[in-house]
TORMIZA-254404 format. One record per atom (N, C-alpha, C, O): residue number from 1; residue in one letter; y, x, z. Coordinates in steps of 0.02 Angstrom, whole numbers. Each point is the difference from the previous one (the first is absolute). Layout:
BEGIN
   kevex   drenpa    north     east       up
     NUM        a        Y        X        Z
...
END
This chain:
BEGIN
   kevex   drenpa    north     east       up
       1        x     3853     5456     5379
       1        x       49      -53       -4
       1        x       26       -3      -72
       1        x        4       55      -28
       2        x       12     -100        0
       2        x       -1      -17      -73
       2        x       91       16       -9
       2        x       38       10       48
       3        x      -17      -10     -129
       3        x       76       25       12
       3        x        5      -64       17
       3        x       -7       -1       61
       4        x       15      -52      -82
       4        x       22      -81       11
       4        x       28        6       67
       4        x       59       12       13
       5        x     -128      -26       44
       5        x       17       18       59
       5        x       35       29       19
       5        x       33      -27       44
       6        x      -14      111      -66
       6        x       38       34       22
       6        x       68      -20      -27
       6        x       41        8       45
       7        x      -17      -25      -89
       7        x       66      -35      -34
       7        x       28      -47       38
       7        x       59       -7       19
       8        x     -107      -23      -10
       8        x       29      -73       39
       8        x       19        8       65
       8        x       45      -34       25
       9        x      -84       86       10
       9        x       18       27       76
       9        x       84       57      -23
       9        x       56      -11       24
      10        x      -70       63      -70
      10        x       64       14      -28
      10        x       60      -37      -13
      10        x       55       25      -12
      11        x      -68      -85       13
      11        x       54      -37      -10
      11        x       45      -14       46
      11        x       60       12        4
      12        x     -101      -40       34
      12        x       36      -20       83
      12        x       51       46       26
      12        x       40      -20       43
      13        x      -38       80      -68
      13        x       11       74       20
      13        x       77       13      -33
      13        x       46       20       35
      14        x      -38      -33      -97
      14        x       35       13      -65
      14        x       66      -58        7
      14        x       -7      -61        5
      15        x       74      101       -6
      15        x       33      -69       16
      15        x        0      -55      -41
      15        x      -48      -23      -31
      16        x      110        2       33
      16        x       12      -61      -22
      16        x       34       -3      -56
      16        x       39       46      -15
      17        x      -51     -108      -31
      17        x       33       23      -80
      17        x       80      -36       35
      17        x        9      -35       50
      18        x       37       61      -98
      18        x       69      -27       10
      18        x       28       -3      -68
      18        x       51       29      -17
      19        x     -101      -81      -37
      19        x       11       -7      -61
      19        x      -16      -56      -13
      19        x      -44      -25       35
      20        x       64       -2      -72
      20        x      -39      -75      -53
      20        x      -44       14      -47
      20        x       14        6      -59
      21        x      -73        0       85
      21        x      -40       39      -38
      21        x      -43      -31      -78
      21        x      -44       21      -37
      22        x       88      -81       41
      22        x      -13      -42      -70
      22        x       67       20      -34
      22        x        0      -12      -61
      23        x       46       34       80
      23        x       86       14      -52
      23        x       25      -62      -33
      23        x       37       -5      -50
      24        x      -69      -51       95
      24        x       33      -68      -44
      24        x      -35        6      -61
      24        x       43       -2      -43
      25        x      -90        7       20
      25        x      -30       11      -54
      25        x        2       46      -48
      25        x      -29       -4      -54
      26        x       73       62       78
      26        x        1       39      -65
      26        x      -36       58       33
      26        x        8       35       51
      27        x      -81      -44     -136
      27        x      -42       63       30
      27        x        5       69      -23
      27        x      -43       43       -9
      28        x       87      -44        4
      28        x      -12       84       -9
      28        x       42       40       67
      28        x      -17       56       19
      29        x       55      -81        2
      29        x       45        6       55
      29        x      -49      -29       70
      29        x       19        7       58
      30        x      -82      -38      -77
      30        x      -40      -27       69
      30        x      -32       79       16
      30        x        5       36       49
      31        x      -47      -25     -126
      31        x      -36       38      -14
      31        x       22       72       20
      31        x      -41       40       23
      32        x      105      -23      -33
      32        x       38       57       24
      32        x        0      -10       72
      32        x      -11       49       35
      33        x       22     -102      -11
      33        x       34       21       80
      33        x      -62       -3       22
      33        x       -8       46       40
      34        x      -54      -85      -47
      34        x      -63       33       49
      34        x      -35       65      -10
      34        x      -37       27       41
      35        x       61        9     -135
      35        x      -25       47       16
      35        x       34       59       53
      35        x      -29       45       30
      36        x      102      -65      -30
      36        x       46       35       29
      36        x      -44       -4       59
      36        x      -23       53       19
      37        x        7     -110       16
      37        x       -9      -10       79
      37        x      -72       31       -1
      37        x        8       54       28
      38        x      -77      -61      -46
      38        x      -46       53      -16
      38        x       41       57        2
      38        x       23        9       57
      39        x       -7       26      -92
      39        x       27       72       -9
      39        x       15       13       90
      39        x      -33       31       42
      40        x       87      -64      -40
      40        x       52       -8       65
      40        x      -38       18       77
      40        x       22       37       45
      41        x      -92      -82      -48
      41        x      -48       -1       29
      41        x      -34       78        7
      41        x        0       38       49
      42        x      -26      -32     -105
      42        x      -47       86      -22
      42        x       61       50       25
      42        x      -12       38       47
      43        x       49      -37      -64
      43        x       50       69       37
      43        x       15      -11       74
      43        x        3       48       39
      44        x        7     -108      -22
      44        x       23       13       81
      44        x      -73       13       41
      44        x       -8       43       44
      45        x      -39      -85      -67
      45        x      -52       45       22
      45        x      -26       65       -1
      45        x       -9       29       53
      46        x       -6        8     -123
      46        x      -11       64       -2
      46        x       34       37       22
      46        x      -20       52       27
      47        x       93      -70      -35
      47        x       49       60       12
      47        x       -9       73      -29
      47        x       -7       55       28
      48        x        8      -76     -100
      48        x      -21       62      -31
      48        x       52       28      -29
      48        x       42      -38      -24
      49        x      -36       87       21
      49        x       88       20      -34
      49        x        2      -17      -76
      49        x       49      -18      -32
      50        x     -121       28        9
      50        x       16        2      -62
      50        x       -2      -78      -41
      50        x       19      -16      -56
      51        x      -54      -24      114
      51        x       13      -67      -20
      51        x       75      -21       -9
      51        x       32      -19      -48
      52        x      -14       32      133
      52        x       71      -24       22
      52        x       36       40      -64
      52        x       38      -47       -9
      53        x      -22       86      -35
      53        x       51       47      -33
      53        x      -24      -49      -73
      53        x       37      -22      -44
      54        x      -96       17       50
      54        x       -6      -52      -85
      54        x       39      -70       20
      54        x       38      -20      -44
      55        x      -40      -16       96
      55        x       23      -85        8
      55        x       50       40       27
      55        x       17      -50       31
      56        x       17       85      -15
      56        x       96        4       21
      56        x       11       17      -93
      56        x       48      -29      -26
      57        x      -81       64       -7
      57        x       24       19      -45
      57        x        4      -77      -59
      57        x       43       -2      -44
      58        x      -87      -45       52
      58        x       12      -53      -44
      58        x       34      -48       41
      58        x       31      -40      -35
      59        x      -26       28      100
      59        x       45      -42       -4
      59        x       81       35       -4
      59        x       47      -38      -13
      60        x      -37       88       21
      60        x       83       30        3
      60        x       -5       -9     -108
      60        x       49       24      -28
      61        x      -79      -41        1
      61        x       11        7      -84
      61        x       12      -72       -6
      61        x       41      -24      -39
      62        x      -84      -15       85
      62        x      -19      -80       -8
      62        x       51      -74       10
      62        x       18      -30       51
      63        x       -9       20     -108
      63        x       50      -67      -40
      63        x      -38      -59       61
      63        x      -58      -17      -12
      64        x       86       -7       63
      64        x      -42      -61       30
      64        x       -8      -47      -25
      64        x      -54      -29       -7
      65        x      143        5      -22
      65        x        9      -38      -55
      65        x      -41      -18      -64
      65        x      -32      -51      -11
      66        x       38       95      -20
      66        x      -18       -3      -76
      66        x      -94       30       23
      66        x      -42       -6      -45
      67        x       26       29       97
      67        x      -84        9        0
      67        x      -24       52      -40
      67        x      -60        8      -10
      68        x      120       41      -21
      68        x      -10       83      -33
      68        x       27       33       56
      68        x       26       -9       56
      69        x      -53       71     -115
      69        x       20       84       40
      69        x       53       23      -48
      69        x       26      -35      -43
      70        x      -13      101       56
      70        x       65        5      -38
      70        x      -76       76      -42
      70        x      -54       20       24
      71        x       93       -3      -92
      71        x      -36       32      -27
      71        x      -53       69       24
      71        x      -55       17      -20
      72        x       98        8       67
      72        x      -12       68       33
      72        x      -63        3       46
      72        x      -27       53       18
      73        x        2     -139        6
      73        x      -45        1       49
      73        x      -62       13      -21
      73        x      -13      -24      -55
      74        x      -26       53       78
      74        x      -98        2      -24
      74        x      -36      -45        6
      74        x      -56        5      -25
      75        x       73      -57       55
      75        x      -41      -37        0
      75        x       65      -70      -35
      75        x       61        5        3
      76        x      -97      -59      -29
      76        x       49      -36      -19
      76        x       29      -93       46
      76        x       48      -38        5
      77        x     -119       46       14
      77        x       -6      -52       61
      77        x      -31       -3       67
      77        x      -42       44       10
      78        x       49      -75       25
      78        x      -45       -1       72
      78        x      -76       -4      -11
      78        x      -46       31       27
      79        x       49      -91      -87
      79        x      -72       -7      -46
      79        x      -41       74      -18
      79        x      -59       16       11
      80        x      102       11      -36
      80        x      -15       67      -41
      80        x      -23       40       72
      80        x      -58       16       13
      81        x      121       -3       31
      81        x      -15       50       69
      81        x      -58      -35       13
      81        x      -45       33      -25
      82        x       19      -91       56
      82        x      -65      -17       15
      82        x      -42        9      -31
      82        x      -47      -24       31
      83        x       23       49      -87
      83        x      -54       15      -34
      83        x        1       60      -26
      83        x      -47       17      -37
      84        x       91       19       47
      84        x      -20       59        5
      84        x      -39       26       81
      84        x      -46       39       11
      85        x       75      -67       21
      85        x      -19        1      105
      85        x      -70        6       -1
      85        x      -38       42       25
      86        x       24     -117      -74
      86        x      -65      -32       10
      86        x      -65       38      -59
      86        x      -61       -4       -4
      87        x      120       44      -38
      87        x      -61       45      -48
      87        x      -58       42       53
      87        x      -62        1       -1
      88        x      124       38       54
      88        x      -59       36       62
      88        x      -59      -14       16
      88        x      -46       35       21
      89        x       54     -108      -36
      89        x      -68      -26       27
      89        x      -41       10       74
      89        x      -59       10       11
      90        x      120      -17       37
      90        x        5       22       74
      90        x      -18      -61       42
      90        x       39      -47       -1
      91        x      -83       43       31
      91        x      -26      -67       42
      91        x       67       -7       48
      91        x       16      -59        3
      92        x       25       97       32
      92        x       37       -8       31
      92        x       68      -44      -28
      92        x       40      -32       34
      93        x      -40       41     -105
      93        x       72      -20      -25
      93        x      -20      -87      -46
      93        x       37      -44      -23
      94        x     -118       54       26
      94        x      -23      -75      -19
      94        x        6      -18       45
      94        x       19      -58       -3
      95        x      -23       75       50
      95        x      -34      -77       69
      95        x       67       -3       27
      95        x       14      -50       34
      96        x       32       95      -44
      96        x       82      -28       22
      96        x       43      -38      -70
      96        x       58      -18       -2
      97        x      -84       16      -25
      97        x        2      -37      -68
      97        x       -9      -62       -2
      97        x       42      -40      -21
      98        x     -108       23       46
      98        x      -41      -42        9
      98        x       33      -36       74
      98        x       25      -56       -9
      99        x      -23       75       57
      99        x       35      -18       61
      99        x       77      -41      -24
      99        x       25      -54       16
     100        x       -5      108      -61
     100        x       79      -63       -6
     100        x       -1      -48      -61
     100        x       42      -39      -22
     101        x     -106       53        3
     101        x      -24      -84      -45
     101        x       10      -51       52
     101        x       41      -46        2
     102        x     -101       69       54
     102        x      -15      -54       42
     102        x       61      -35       21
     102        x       15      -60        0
     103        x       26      128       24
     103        x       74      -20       28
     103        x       34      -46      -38
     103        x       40      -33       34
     104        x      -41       21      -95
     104        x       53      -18      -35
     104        x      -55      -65      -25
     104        x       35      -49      -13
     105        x      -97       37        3
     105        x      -24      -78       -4
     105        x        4      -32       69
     105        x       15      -59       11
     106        x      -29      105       32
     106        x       24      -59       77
     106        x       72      -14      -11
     106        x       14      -58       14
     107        x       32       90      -33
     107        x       54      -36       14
     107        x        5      -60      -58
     107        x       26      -54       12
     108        x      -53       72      -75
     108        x       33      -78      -30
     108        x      -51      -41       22
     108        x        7      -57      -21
     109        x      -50       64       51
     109        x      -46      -51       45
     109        x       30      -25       40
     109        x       12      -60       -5
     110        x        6       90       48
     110        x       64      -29       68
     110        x       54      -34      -40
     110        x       26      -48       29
     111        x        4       67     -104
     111        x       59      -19      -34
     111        x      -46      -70      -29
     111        x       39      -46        9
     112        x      -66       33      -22
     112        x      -29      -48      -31
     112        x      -23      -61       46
     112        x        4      -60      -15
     113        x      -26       83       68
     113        x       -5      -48       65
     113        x       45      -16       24
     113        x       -9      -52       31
     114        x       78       78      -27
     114        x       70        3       36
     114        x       30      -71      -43
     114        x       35      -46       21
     115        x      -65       60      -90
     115        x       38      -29      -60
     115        x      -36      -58        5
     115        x       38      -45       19
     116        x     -105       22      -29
     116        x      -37      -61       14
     116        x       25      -28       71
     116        x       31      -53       -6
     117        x      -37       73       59
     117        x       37      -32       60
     117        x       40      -38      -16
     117        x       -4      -61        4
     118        x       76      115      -37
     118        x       51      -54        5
     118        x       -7      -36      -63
     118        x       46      -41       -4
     119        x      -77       40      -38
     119        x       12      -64      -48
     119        x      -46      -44       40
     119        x       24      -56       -9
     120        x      -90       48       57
     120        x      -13      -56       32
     120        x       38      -40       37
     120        x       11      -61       -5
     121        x        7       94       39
     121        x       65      -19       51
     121        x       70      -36      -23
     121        x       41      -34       31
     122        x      -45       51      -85
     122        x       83      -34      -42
     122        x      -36      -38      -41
     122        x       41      -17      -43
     123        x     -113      -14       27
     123        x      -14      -59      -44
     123        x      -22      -39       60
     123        x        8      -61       -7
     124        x      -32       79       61
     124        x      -33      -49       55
     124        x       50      -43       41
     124        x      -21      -39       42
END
């Protein structure tokens, strides 16, 4: 079974985003909160301590606001924590990776269809 396959069936699985995952346009703050939600994803699955103790440890440093860490943290972004995750090079932490891609293009798919609807409906 191919990862694709397996991602996309991973998905179904993986909750639900509870973000605007465009930030009104500002990308570095889009870019942060899906890596956040990837990350978010890889620890509640593994349940690894040493995952869970790196993402408690950057978000308790982590500016939501301003999209920094405060100096003391090791890692400096969610960006940063995800690629270090993804240095492992662990099929398990790609294809849940990959799974909350899927998650997060179906939803601006559904957001984009939601959005075409009603502009038909209010010009017709």
């Amino acid at each position: 079974m191919s990862t694709e396959i397996r991602a996309k069936w991973v998905s179904t699985m993986i909750g639900d985003i509870n973000f605007d995952v465009d930030y009104n346009g500002n990308v570095v703050k889009a870019e942060e909160a899906t890596a956040n939600y990837y990350l978010k994803i890889v620890k509640d699955v593994l349940n690894d301590p040493a995952f869970n103790s790196e993402y408690d440890n950057l978000v308790n440093c982590y500016d939501f606001d301003a999209c920094r860490v405060s100096d003391e943290a090791e890692h400096k972004s969610f960006k940063d924590l995800l690629s270090s995750w993804q240095s492992f090079q662990s099929y398990t932490i790609n294809v849940l990776v990959y799974s909350a891609k899927f998650k997060i293009s179906d939803q601006k798919k559904k957001k984009t269809a939601r959005s075409s609807c009603a502009l038909f409906w209010k010009t017709a």
